[in-house]
C-alpha positions, 0 to 999 in steps of 0.5 A, spaced: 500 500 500 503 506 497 501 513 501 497 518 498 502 523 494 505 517 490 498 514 488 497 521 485 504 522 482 504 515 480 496 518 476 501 524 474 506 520 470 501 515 466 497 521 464 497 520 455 499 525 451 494 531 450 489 530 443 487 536 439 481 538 435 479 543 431 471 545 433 465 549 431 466 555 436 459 554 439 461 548 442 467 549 444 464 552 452 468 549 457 474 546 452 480 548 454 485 552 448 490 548 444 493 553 443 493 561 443 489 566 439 491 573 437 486 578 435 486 578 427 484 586 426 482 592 432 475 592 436 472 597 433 475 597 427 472 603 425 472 609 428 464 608 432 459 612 436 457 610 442 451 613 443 445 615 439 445 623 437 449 628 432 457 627 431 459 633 430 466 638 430 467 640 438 471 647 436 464 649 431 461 650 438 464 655 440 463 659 433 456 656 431 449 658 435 446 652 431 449 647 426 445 645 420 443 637 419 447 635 414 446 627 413 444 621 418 448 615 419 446 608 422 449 602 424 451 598 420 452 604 414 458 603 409 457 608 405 463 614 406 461 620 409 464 627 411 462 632 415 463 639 413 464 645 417 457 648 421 454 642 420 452 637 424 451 629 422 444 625 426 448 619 428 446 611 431 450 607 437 455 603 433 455 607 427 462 609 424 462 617 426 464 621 419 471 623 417 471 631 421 467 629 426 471 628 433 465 629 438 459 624 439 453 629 443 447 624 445 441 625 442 437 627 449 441 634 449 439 637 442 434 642 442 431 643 434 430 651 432 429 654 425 437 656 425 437 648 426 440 644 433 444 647 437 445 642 444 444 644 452 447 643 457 454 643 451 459 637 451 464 638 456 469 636 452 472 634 445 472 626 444 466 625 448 462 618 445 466 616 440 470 609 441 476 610 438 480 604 433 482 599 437 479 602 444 476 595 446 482 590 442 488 592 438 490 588 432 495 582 434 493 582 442 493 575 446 485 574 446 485 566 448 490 563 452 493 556 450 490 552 455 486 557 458 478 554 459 473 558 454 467 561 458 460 562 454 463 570 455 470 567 450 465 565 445 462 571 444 468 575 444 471 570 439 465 570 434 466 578 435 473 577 432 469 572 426 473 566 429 469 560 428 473 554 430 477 554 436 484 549 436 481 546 443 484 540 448 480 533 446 476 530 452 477 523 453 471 519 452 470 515 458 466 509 460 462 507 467 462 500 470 458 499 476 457 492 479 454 488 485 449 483 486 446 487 491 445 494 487 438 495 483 436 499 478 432 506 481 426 505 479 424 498 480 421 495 486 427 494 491 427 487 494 430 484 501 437 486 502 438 490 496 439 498 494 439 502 488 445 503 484 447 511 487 454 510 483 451 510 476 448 516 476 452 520 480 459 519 476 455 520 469 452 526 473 460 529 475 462 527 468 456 531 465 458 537 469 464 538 465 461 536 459 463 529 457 457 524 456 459 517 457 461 512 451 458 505 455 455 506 462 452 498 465 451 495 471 453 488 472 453 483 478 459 479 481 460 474 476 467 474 474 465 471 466 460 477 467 465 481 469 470 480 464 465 481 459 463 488 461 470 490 462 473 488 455 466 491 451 467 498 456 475 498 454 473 498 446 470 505 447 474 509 452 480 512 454 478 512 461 474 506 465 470 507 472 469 502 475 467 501 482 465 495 487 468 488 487 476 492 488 477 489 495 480 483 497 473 480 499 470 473 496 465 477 491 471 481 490 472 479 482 474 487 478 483 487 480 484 479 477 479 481 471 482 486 470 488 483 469 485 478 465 483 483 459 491 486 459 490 491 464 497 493 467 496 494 475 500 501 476 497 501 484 492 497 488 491 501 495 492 508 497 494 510 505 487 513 506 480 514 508 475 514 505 477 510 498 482 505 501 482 499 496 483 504 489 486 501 483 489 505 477 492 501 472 494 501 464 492 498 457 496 501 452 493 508 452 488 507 456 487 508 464 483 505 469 480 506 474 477 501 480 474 505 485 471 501 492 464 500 491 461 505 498 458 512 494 462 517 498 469 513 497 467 513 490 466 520 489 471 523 493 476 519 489 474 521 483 475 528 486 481 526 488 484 523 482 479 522 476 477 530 476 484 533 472 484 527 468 476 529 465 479 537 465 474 539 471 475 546 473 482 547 476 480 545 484 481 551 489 487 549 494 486 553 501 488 552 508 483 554 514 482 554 521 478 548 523 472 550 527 473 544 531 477 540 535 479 533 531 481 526 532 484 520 528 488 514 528 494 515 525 496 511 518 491 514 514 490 520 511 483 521 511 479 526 506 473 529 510 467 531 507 466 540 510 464 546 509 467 552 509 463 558 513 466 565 513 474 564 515 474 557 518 472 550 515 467 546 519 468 537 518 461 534 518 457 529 521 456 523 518 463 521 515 461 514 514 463 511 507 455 510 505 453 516 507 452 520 501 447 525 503 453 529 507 456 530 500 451 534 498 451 538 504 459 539 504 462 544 498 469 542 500 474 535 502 479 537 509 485 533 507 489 530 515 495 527 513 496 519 516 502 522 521 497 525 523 492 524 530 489 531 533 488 537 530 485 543 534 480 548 534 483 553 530 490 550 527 490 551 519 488 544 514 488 543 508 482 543 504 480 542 496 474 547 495 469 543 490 
């Protein structure tokens, strides 16, 4: 059995070179860049109005009582226009101001009169209400960082600059094996000595989240033939498999030799820590293999723990808190504590059994106590992982 920095070196060292591919834009939310983009022209690329009103020349304000309507420019006008001396030109937001025109005066300040518009109260300044080129983003500027995450706001912008296809990082496809005699299918009437199959749902839920719909998802009983089957069919259309259950060393416990029997090459079998203590990872080829124990929270706190940065999760949020309570373990473990960070300090949860899934659901972060460890108090700073 290792401890827990080596089994997540050990994760670090089999990870597979990156795969890329060129997507639609509008697909790509929640992606991470392949590579750095640059700004094709300016934004604007025109000089532009920010407002609705008159472009004008600011100077002709102070020899002009009245300036005379010359022309009218809306948005999306390609026409050339100019503005002469004492004249004044009707102007819409995102409109290109005219050549002369270095002043934009919104439109609730004209006042009409028979010698034409004259503007009250007058700008303060010359300038005012017109972008310049290259005010929001100049040609050649860094818009997209490689490996940066593409936001729906990314998107936008990206599309601003007409980039329709973005070079991003391929998500792995991944495949889900649940086992156990004892589970059943939510839905159907539960029988004496079953329960309802949580691990399935929760893990296509989390891969969802980060926008990855599993390639197989079963569910299969403790027979070894049924097994094998699974695990071979799964291993055809992933690059990562999850398996959980059947990974200890009990007498129904037949996922790690069958494993094995379909070419798998164990990396590791047991990790220095609770909850989650029975973890395998192994190899075939290209793809990774994950065994994790069948109980629902060591389940999904491995899949924090180890799985998340391989399915390109959000980069998870490390902080060291005050604990809002004393704490006592044994020492050999280290173990991950379901919490919940309050204001300045974290609180460890009631309810840290492994088949206590609704603690989950009410934590927002793991509380991580190393195995040399036996007390912490109240107040002392823990390592904790914000989900």
């Amino acid at each position: 059995m290792i401890d827990v920095t080596e089994a997540m070196q050990l994760v670090k060292n089999q990870l597979p070179a990156i795969k890329t591919e060129t997507i639609a834009i509008d697909l790509a939310v929640g992606l991470l860049s392949a590579s750095d983009l640059h700004a094709p022209f300016s934004l604007p690329p025109f000089i532009q109005s920010s407002v609705d009103g008159y472009a004008i020349r600011f100077h002709d304000l102070d020899t002009s009582e009245a300036l005379l309507i010359a022309d009218e420019v809306a948005a999306g006008c390609s026409k050339a226009s100019s503005l002469k001396p004492g004249s004044a030109i009707r102007i819409f937001t995102g409109a290109p101001v005219p050549l002369g025109a270095d002043t934009v005066v919104m439109q609730e300040f004209a006042k009409l009169n028979p010698k034409g518009i004259s503007f009250d109260p007058r700008p303060e300044e010359k300038g005012m209400f017109v972008r310049a080129v290259g005010s929001h983003l100049n040609q050649g500027e860094l818009v997209l960082s490689k490996g940066q995450r593409i936001t729906a706001a990314m998107v936008g912008h990206l599309s601003g600059l007409g980039i329709n296809e973005v070079k991003v990082i391929q998500k792995p496809s991944v495949a889900i094996v649940t086992t156990g005699s004892e589970v059943m299918e939510p839905g159907t009437p539960l029988t004496d000595g079953k329960i309802y199959d949580s691990n399935k749902a929760t893990l296509t839920a989390i891969l969802k989240e980060h926008g990855i719909s599993p390639t197989f998802v079963t569910h299969v009983s403790d027979d070894p033939d049924r097994i094998l089957a699974e695990i071979e069919r799964a291993l055809e259309k992933c690059d990562l498999l999850i398996i959980t259950g059947g990974v200890s060393v009990g007498n129904y416990d037949y996922v790690v030799p069958m494993l094995e029997k379909a070419g798998v090459t164990k990396i590791f079998h047991g990790v220095k820590q609770k909850p989650g203590k029975p973890l395998y990872f192994g190899k075939m080829g290209s793809k990774l293999i994950f065994g994790l124990p069948g109980n629902p929270v060591s389940a999904l706190a491995c899949f924090y723990l180890y799985i998340s940065s391989l399915v390109q999760s959000k980069d998870p949020l490390f902080l060291q808190l005050p604990l809002a309570c004393d704490f006592h373990k044994k020492k050999g473990l280290t173990h991950f504590l379901r919490g919940f960070v309050n204001g300045h300090q974290v609180e460890i949860l009631t309810g840290q059994e492994s088949y206590m899934l609704h603690t989950f659901t009410k934590a927002n972060c793991l509380v991580s106590i190393p195995e040399s460890i036996e007390t912490i108090k109240k107040g002392e700073l823990v390592d904790v992982r914000i989900f």
